[in-house]
N, C-alpha and C positions, 0 to 999 in steps of 0.2 A: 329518142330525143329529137326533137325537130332541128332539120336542117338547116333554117335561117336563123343569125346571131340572135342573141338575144339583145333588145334593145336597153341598156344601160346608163344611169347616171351617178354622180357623185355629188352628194351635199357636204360642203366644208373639206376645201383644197389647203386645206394650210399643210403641217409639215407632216403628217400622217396622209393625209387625203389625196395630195397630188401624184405619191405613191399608188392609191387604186385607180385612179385616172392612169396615170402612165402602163399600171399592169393591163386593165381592163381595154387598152387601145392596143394593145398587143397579144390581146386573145381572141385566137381564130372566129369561137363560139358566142363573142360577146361584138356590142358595137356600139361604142361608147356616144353616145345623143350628146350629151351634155355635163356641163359641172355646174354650180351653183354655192357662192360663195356670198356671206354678209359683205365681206370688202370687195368691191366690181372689179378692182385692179388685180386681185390676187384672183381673182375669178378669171378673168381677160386674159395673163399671163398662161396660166394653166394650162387653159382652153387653147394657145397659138402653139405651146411645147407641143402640144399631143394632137393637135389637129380635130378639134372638137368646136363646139361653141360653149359660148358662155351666157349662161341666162338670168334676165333679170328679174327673176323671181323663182322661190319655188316651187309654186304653184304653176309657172309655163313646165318646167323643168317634167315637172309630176304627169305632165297631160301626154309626153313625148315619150316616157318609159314604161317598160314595164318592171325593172325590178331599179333597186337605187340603195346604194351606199352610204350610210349615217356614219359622218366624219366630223362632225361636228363635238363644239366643247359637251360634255356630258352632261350638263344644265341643262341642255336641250335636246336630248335624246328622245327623253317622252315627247314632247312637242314635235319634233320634226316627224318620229317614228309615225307619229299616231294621224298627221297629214299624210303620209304616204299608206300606210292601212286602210284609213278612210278611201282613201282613192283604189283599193283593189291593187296597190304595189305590192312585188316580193321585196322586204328590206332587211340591208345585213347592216347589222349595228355592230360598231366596235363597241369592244370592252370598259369601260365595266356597261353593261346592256343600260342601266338609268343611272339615276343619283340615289334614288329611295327602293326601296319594295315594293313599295305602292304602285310607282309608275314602271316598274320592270312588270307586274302582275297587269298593269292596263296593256303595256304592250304586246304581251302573250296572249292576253284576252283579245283584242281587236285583233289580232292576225287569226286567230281561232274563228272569230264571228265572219269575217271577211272571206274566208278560206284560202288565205294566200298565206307564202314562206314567212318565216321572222330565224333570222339566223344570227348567233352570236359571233363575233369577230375574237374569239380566242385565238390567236394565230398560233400559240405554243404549239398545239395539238398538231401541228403540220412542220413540228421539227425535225430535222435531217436524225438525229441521234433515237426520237422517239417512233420515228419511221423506222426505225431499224430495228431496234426493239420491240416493237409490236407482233411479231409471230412468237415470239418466244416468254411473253406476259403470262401467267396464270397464277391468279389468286394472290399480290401482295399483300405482304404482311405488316411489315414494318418499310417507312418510305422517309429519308432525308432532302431536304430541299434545302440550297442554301441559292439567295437570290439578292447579292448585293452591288452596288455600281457607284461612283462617283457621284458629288453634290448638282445637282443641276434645277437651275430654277422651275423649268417647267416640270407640272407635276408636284413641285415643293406645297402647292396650296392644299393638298391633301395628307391624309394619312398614310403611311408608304405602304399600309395593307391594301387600299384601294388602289395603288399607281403601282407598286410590284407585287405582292405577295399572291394577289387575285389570280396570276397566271398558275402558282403553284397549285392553290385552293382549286383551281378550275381541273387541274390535272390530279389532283387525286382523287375528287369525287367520281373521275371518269376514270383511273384504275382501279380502285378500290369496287365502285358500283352498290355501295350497302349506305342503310340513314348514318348519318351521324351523331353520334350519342353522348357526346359528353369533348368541351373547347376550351383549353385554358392559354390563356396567354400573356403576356408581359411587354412591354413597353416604353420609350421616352424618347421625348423631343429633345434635340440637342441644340438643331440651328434653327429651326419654325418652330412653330407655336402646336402644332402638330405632332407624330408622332413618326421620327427619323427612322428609329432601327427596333425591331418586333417580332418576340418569336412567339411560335405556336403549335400547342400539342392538340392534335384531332383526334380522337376516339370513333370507333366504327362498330355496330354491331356485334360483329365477329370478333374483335378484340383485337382488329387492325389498327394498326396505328402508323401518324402523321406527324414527324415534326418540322417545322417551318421557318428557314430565317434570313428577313429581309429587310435589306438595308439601303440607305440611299446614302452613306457616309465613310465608302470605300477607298481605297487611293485606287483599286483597282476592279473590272466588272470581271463578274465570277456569276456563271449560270449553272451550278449542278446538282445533280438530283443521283439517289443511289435508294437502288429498289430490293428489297429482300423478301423473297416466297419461296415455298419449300424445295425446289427444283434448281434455286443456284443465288444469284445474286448482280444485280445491274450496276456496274459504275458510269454514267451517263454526263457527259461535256455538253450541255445544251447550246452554250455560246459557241462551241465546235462545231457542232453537230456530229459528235463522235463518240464511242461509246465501246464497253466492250460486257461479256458475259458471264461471270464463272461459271459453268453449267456443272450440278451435280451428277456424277460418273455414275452407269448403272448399280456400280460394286462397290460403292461406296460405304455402305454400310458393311458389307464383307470385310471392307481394307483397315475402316478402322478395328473391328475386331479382331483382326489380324495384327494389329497395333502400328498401322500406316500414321506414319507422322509428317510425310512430304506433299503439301496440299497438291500437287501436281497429279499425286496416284488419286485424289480425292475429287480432280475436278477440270475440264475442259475449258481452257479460257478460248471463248468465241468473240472474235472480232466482228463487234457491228457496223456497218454498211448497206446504205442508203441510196438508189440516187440523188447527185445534187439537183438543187432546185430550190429556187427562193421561197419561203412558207407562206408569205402574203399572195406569190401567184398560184401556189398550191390552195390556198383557203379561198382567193378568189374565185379558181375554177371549180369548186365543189361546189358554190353558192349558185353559178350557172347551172351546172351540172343537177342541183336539187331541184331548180326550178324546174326544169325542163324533165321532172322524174327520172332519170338518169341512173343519179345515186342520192342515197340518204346526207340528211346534210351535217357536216361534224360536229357543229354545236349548234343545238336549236336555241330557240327562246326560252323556252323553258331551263335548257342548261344551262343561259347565261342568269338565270333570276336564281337559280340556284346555288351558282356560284357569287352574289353580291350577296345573298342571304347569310352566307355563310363566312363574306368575308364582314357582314356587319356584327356576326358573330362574337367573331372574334375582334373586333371594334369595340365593343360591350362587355368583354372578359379583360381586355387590358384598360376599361376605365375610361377610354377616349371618345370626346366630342366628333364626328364624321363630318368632315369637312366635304365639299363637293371638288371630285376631281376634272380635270382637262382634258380632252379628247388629244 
């Protein structure tokens, strides 16, 4: 990896973005140019927190980086993205990667023509509980997801598959790793016009399976997820970032036949553990790190187009219009 920072910026500092500003000025590897903001004041603000500048356009912004942050509302994903491709930028887009398929499929196309990165902003993938669980993953089977949080406006202009479910969607296509073969799901709006709380069963090849349910009309936020493969079984705190393992005992199959009725003789509870570390700074330095060949990057482009395909999937099995969500 080359020695000198990488030079970086950020399009769209609002309440998401000022966060990759603030990471990206405090990482050794990286050296934050600039931000670039539709409102100049929220732009101006940003830029004195973090000791940056702030430019009036995007197109200066573009000339001064080489790689650049899509933090903008998701209306303009394709748009912004496809400025910085044009231009030979590496770009990390947050989630959901566009509004359509259409424009998630341009985006992956122009970063392919261009030969530069297109990284999806999944930050799930860089959770403290799912960091810890990663050596011990092989081959899930059956996967619960429950992803529900308090009313809040932002985000309400969409469907809650697109503003929460998508992070699930995104993380089973990436444990699971098989087509998907068959999406049913259910649905209603309660307080928008939209679709508040939504569940969904995934079908996989191999006869893995997915169920999913996400809600924006909690009194309280609840992130967990519980993973089951032949070898034991995940109970996982995403909002924690904590987790633990039932791991199946080698003689487990002797103890039941033995007529073991104490899951204790049947199974090893492994405490998972992570270093701390904030996921956003975790996903930001990957995106450095990909650039600079380093390491592979944790969600490309093409994973995040997979993962809206799939969460418009399931937009189309519960009956609902797709609203365009907010960055």
């Amino acid at each position: 990896m080359s020695a000198a920072p990488l030079p970086v910026g950020v399009a769209g500092v609002g309440s998401l973005g000022q966060h990759h500003a603030r990471l990206y000025a405090a990482l050794p590897e990286a050296r934050l140019v600039g931000v670039y903001d539709v409102v100049p004041e929220r732009a101006a603000d940003v830029a004195a927190r973090f000791g940056t500048t702030a430019y009036a356009s995007l197109d200066a912004l573009l000339a001064d980086v080489e790689a650049l942050s899509v933090v903008v509302p998701t209306s303009v994903h394709h748009e912004v993205g496809l400025a910085a491709l044009a231009r030979g930028r590496h770009v990390l887009v947050e989630k959901p990667i566009a509004a359509t398929i259409q424009e998630a499929r341009a985006l992956v196309e122009a970063a392919a023509t261009a030969g530069v990165l297109l990284q999806t902003g999944h930050v799930e993938r860089f959770n403290r509980a799912l960091r810890a669980a990663a050596p011990y993953l092989a081959s899930p089977r059956f996967i619960e997801s429950d992803r529900v949080a308090p009313f809040a406006a932002r985000g309400s202009d969409v469907a809650v598959i697109l503003d929460l479910m998508i992070h699930d969607l995104d993380l089973v296509l990436a444990l699971v790793k098989e087509p998907v073969i068959d999406v049913r799901a259910s649905g209603i709006g309660v307080v928008t016009r939209s679709v508040d709380i939504a569940t969904a069963r995934i079908e996989f090849a191999s006869g893995a399976v997915a169920n999913l349910t996400a809600s924006r009309l909690a009194r309280e936020r609840v992130r967990k997820l519980r993973i089951f493969q032949p070898t034991g079984y995940f109970s996982l705190d995403l909002a924690a970032g904590k987790g633990e393992f039932l791991r199946l005992k080698p003689d487990a199959a002797a103890s039941l036949a033995a007529g073991a009725t104490d899951l204790a003789r049947l199974v090893d509870r492994v405490t998972l553990k992570a270093p701390e570390a904030e996921p956003l700074a975790l996903e930001l330095a990957n995106f450095v790190h990909a650039v600079r060949g380093a390491e592979p990057p944790a969600v490309t482009g093409a994973d995040g187009l997979s993962a809206l395909a799939l969460a418009f999937r399931v937009l189309e099995a519960v009956g609902s219009p797709a609203a365009l969500p907010s960055a």
